[in-house]
C-alpha positions as CSV (number, residue, x, y, z in Angstrom):
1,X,-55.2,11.8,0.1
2,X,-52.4,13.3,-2.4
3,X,-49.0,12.5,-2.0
4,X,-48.1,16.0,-0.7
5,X,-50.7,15.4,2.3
6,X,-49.1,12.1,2.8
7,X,-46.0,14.1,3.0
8,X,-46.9,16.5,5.2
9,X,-48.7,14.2,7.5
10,X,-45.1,12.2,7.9
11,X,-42.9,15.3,8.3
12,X,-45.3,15.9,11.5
13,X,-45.0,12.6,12.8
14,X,-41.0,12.6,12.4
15,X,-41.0,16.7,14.1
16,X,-43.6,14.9,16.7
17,X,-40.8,13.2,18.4
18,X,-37.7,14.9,18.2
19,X,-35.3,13.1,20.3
20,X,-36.5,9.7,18.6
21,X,-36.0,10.8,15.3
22,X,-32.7,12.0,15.8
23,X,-31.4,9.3,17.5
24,X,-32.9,7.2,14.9
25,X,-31.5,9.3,12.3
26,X,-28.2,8.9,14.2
27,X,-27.9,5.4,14.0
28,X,-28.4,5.5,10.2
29,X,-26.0,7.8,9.7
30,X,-22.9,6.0,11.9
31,X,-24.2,2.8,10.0
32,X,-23.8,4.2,7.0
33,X,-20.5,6.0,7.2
34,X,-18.8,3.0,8.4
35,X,-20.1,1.7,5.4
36,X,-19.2,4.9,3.1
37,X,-16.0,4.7,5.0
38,X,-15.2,1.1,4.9
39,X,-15.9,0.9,1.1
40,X,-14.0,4.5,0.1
41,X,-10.6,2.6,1.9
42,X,-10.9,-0.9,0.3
43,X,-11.4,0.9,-2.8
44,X,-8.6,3.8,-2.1
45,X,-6.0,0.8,-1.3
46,X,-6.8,-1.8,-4.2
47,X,-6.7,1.1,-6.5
48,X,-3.6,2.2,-5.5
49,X,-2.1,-1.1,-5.8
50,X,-3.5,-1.5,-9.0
51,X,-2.9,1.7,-10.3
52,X,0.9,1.2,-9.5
53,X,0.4,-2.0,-11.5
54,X,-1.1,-0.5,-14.2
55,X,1.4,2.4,-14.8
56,X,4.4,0.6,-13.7
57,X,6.1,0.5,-10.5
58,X,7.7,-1.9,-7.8
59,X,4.5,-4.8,-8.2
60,X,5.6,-4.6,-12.0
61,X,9.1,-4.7,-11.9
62,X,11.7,-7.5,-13.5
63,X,14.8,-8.4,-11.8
64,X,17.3,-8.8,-14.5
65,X,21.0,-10.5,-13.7
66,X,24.0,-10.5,-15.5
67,X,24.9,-14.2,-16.7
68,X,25.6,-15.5,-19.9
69,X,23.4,-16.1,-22.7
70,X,20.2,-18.0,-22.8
71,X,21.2,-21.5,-25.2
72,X,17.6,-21.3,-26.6
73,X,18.2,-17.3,-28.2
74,X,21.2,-18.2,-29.3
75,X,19.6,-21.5,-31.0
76,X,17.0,-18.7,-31.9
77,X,16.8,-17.4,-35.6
78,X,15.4,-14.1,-34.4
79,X,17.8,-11.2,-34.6
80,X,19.8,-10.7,-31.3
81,X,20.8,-7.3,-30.7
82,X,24.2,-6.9,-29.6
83,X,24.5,-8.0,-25.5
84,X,27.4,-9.1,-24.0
85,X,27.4,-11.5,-21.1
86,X,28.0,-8.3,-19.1
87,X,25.4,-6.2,-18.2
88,X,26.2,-2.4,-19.7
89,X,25.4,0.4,-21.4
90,X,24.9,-1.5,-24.4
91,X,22.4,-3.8,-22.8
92,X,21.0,-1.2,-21.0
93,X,20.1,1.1,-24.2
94,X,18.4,-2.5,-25.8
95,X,16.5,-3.6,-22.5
96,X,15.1,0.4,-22.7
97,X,14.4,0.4,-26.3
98,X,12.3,-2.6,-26.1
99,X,7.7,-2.2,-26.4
100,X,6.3,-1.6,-22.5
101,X,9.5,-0.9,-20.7
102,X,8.5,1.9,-18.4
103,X,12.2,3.1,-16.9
104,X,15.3,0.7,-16.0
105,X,17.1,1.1,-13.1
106,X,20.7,0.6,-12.6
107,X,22.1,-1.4,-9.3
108,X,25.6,-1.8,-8.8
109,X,27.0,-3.6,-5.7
110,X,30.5,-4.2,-4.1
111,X,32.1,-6.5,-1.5
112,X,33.1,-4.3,1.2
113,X,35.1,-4.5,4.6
114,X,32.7,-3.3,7.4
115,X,34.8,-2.3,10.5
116,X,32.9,-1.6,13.9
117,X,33.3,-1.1,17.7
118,X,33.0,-4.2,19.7
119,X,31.0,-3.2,21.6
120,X,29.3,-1.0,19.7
121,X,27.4,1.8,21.1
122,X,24.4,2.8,19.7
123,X,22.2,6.0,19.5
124,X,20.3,5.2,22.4
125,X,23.4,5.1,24.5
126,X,23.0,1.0,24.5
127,X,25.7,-1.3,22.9
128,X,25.5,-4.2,20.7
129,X,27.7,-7.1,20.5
130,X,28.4,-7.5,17.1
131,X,28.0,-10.9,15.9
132,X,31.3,-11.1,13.7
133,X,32.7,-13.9,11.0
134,X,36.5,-12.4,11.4
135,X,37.6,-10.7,14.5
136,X,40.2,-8.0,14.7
137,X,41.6,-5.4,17.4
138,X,38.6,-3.0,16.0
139,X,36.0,-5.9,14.6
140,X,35.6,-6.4,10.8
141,X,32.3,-7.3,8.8
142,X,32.9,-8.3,5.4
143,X,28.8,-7.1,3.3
144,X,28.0,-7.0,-0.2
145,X,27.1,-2.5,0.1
146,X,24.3,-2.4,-2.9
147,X,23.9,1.0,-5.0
148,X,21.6,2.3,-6.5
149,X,19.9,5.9,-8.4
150,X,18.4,7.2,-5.0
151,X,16.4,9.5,-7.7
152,X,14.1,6.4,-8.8
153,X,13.9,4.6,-5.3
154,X,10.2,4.6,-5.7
155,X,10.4,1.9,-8.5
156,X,12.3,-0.7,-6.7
157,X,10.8,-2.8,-3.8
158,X,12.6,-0.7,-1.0
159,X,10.8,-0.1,2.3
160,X,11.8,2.0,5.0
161,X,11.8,0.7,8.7
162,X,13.4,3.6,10.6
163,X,14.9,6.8,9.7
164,X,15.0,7.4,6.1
165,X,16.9,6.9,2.9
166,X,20.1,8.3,2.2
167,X,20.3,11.4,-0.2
168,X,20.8,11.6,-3.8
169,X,24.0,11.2,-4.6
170,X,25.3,11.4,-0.8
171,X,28.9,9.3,-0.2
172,X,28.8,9.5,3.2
173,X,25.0,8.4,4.1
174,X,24.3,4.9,3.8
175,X,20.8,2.4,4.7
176,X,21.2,-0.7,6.4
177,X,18.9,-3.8,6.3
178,X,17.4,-6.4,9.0
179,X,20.3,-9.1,8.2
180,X,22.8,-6.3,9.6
181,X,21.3,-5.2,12.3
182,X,20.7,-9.5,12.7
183,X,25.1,-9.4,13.2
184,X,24.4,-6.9,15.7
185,X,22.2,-9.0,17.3
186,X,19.2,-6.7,17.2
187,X,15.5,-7.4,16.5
188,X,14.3,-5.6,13.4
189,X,12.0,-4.1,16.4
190,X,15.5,-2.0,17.5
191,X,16.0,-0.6,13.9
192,X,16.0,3.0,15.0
193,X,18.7,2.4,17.9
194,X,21.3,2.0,14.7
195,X,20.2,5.3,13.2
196,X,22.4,7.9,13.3
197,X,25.9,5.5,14.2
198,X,28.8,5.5,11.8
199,X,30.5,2.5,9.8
200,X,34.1,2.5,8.1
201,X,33.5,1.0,4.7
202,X,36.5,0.0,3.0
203,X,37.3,-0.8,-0.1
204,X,39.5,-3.7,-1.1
205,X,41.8,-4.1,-4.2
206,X,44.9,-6.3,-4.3
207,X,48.6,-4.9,-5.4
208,X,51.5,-7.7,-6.9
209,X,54.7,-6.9,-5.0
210,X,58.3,-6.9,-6.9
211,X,58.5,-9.5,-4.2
212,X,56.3,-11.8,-5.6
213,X,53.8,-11.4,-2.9
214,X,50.0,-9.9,-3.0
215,X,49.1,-6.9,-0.9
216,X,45.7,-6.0,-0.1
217,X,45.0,-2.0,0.0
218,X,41.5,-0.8,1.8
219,X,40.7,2.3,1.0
220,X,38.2,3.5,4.1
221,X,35.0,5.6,3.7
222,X,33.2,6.9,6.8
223,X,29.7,6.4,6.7
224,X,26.4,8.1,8.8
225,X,23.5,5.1,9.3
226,X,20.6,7.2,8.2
227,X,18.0,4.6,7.9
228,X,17.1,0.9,8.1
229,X,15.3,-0.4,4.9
230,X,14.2,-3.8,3.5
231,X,15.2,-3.8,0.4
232,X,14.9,-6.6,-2.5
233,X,17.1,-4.3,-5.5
234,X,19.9,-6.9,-5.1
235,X,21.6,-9.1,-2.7
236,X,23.4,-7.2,0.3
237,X,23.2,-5.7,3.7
238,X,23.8,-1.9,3.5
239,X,21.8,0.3,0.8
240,X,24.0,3.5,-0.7
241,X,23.5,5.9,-3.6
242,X,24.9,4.4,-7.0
243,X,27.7,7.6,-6.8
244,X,29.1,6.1,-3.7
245,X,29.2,2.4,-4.8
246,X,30.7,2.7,-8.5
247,X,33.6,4.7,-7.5
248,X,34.6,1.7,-4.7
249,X,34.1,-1.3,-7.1
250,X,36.1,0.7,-9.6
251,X,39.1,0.7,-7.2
252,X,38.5,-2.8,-6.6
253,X,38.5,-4.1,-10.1
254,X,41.8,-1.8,-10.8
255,X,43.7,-4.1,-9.0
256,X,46.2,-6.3,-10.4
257,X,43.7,-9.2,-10.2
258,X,40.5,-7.5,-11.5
259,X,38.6,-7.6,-8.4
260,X,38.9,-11.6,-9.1
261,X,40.2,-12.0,-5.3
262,X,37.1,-10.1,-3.4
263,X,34.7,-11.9,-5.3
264,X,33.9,-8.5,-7.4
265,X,32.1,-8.9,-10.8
266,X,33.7,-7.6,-14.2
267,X,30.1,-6.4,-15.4
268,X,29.6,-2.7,-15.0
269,X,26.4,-3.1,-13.7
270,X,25.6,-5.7,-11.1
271,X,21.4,-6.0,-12.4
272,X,18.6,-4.1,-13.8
273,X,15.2,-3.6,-12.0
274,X,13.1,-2.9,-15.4
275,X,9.4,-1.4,-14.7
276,X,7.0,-2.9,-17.4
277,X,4.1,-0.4,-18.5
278,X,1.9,-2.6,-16.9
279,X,0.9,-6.1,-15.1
280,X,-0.2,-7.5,-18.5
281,X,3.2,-6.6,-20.0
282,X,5.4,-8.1,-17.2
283,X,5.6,-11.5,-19.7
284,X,6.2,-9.8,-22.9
285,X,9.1,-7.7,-21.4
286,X,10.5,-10.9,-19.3
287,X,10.9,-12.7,-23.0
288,X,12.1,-10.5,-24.7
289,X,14.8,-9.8,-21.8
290,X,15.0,-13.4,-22.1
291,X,15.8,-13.1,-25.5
292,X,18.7,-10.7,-25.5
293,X,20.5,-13.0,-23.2
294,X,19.8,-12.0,-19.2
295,X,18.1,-14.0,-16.8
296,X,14.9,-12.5,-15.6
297,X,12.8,-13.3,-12.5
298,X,9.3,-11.4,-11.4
299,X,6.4,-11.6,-8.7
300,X,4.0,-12.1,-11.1
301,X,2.1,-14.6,-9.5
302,X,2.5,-12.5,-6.2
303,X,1.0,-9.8,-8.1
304,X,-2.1,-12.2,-9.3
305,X,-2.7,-13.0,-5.4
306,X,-2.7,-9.3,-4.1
307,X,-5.3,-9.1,-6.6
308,X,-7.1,-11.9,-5.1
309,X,-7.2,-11.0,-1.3
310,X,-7.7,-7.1,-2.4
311,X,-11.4,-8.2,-3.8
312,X,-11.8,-10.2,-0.7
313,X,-11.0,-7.6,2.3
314,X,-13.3,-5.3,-0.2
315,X,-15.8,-8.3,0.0
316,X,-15.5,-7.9,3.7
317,X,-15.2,-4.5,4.8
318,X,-18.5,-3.9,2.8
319,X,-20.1,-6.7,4.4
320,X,-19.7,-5.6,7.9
321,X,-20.6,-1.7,6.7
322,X,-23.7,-3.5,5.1
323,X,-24.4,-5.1,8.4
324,X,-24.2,-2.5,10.3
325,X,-26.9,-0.7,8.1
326,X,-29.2,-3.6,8.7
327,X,-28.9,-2.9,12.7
328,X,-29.8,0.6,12.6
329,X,-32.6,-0.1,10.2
330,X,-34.0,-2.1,13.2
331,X,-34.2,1.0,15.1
332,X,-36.7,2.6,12.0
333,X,-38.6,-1.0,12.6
334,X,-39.2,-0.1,16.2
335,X,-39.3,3.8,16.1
336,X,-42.3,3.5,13.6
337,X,-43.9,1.0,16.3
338,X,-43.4,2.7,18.8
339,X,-45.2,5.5,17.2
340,X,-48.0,3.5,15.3
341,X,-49.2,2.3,19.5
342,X,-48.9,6.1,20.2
343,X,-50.9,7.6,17.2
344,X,-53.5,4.8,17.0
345,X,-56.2,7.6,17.5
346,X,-54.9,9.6,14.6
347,X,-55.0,6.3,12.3
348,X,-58.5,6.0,13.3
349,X,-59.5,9.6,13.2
350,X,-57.9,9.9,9.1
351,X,-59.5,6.2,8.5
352,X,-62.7,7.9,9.6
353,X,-62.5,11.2,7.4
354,X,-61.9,9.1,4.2
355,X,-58.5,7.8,4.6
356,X,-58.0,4.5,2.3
357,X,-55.4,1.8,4.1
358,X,-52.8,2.4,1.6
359,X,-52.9,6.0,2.4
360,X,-52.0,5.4,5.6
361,X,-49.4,2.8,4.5
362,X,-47.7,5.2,2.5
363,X,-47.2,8.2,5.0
364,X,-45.5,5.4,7.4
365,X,-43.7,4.3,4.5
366,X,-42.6,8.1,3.8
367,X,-42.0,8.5,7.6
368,X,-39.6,5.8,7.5
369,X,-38.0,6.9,3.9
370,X,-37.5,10.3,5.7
371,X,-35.8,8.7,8.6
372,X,-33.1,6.7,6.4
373,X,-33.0,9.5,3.6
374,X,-31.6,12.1,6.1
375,X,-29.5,9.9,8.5
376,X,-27.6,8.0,4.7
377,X,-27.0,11.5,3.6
378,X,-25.3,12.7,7.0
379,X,-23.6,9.3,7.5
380,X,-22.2,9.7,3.6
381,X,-20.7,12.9,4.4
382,X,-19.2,12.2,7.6
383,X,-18.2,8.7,5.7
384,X,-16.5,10.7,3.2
385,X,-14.5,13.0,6.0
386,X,-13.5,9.7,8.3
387,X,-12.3,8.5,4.6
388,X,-10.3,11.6,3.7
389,X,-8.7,11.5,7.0
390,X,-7.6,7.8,6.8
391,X,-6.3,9.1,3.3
392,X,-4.1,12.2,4.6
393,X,-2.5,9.8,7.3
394,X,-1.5,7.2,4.9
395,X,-0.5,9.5,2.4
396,X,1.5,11.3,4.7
397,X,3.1,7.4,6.0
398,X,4.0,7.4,2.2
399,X,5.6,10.1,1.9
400,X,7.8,9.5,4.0
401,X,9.0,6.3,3.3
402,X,9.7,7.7,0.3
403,X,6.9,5.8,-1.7
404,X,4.3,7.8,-3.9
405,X,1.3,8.9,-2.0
406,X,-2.6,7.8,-2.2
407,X,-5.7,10.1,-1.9
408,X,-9.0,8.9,-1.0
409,X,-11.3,9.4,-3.9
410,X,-14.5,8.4,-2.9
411,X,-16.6,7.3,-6.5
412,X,-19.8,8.9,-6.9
413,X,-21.5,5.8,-7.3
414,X,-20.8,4.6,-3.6
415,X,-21.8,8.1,-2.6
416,X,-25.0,7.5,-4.3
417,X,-25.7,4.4,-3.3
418,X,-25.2,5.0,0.0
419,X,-28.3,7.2,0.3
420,X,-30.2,5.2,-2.0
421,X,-29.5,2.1,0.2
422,X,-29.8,3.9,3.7
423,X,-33.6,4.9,2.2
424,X,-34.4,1.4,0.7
425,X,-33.4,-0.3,3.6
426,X,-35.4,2.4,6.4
427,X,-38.6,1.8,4.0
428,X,-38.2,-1.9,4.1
429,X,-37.9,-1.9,7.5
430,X,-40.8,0.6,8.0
431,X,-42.9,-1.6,5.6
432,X,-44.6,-4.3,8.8
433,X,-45.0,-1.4,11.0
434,X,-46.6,0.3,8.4
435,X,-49.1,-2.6,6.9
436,X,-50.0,-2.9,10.5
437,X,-51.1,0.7,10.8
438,X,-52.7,0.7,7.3
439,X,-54.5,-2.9,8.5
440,X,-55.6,-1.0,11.9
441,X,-59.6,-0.9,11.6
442,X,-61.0,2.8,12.4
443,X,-63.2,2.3,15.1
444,X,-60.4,0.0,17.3
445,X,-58.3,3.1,16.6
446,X,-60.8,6.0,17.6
447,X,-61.8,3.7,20.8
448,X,-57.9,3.6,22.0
């Protein structure tokens, strides 16, 4: 018998029963676009974390402080570039400048008077009782407001909750974070019944009398809530652009005292957030910081345990896809059966025309190959759409939260070996139903 016989002779025996095949065929094909699926989303997600580590972003980023200079640099007979104990312009151009620094983003904070409504109404027609440290007639909040260039959000660990962040450049629109809406005495599960309320944010600066005595002038800035965020740029309860935040430490520090009275910091920048080029440059950049005199802090041994768990839910999510495949190849096991105790008299009838045992073995084998061929290459294209559509409705969450989006890319290699699998596994589990039809004698067939 040639191989093209033996194909033939299995192509009948799949078209013989129809509905079998194809629900056969069905099972192989869900089973293996769970798999497809499962494997195209672990992969999608760990290489979008670890793209962002690899070209820089939030996972990559060093938190750099203004404080004064590291003893050991200045013990250090390495050239120091000129820093001040400030964090500036100048520091800013030599923290750029150095190998592997991707961008550096500027954060400047301010102490602020916060005044609300007690009670405060809130967008859902609700009120809050706001949980206060100083009372007056109209309630007062006193929260560090943190700035910063709403054009690179994407590189600082900023998450939106509700709502969305406020607009480039905007001084009137404003963020606010969990602790807030915690003096409100909301759960972080209420964020988007603060959306769209106002704040007065004022401004502090104190004025020396001819009197001899110290007068403190607020000047007030209404601002829309447009979002609730949790934020890790810098310390402080309420997220602004960096346009709306210089300005209002500027007027602080022009008082009489320097800004000395509100706690406010001489340094023209309150931090950095500096994006290395890449996880394995987060060290090198962090010295060299370290170096020019600022005190540096990173998640780089958060970073090394995202890594870890990634390669574990990947572990996983394959497994059960895997699994799954090994069910439905049951069904092949006991379609091909089913159909050797039906066609017992057409193993006996090709055994008696000259049919050798492994002849018969390998149009059962082929049957089966047929069987998990067809139903791994439907199951890897509807894999690949279930995947696609996963992709568009996290990319789409990204979006807007104001994070970079993520396609789903599925590699050609799971493709392929999701129809090479789906056919190995069918003509393994086709292989005893198969031996037992090839081991079938001829004259127990013909007699059945």
């Amino acid at each position: 018998m040639t191989a093209i016989d033996a194909f033939v002779l299995a192509l009948r025996g799949v078209r013989r029963r129809p509905g079998r095949a194809a629900l056969t065929v069905m099972a192989v094909a869900l089973a293996t676009a769970l798999l497809v699926a499962l494997l195209t989303i672990a992969r999608t997600a760990e290489t979008r974390v670890l793209g962002e580590l690899s070209k820089g972003g939030p996972l990559a980023g060093i938190h750099v402080a203004a404080a004064a200079p590291n003893p050991t640099a200045l013990d250090s007979d390495e050239p120091r570039p000129g820093a001040p104990r400030d964090l500036g312009d100048t520091a800013l151009a030599s923290i750029r400048a150095l190998p592997n620094v991707r961008s550096v983003v500027r954060v400047v904070a301010t102490h602020a008077v916060v005044t609300l409504d007690d009670p405060l109404r809130l967008a859902d027609g609700s009120v809050a009782h706001p949980q206060l440290r100083r009372r007056d007639p109209g309630g007062v909040l006193f929260e560090d407001v943190v700035g910063i260039d709403l054009r690179l959000a994407s590189k600082l660990p900023i998450t939106v909750l509700s709502g969305r962040l406020p607009a480039v450049g905007s001084r009137t629109e404003v963020a606010v974070t969990p602790a807030h809406l915690a003096r409100l005495g909301l759960a972080k599960a209420a964020a988007d019944k603060v959306v769209g309320t106002t704040l007065e944010i004022g401004s502090a600066r104190v004025e020396d009398q001819d009197s001899g005595d110290r007068v403190f002038r607020v000047r007030w800035t209404r601002q829309t809530v447009v979002g609730v965020v949790a934020q890790e740029a810098a310390d402080g309860e309420i997220l602004a652009a960096i346009e709306q935040t210089q300005p209002a430490r500027d007027w602080t520090n022009s008082g009489d005292d320097h800004g000395r009275e509100v706690g406010s910091s001489t340094s023209p920048y309150t931090g950095l957030f500096v994006v290395a080029s890449g996880l394995d440059h987060v060290a090198p950049v962090r010295a060299a910081i370290d170096r020019i005199g600022y005190s540096t802090s990173a998640p780089e041994n958060l970073v090394a345990a995202v890594q870890r768990y990634l390669h574990v839910v990947e572990i996983v999510l394959g497994g059960i896809g895997f699994i799954a495949l090994l069910i439905a190849s049951l069904g092949i096991t006991n379609a091909l059966l089913a159909a050797i105790r039906e066609r017992r008299r057409e193993i006996g009838v090709l055994k008696a025309i000259g049919a050798r045992d492994r002849d018969v073995l390998h149009v059962f084998l082929l049957e089966a190959g047929m069987l998990g061929f067809v139903g791994g290459l439907i199951g890897t294209v509807l894999g690949v759409a279930i995947a696609r559509t996963v992709g568009a409705v996290v990319n789409g969450y990204l979006t807007s939260q104001g994070l970079a989006g993520t396609h789903a890319v599925v590699p050609l290699i799971v493709m392929l070996g999701a129809v090479v699998g789906a056919t190995s596994l069918a003509v393994l589990a086709g292989a005893v139903p198969a031996v037992r039809a090839a081991r079938l004698p001829a004259r127990e067939a013909v007699d059945a």
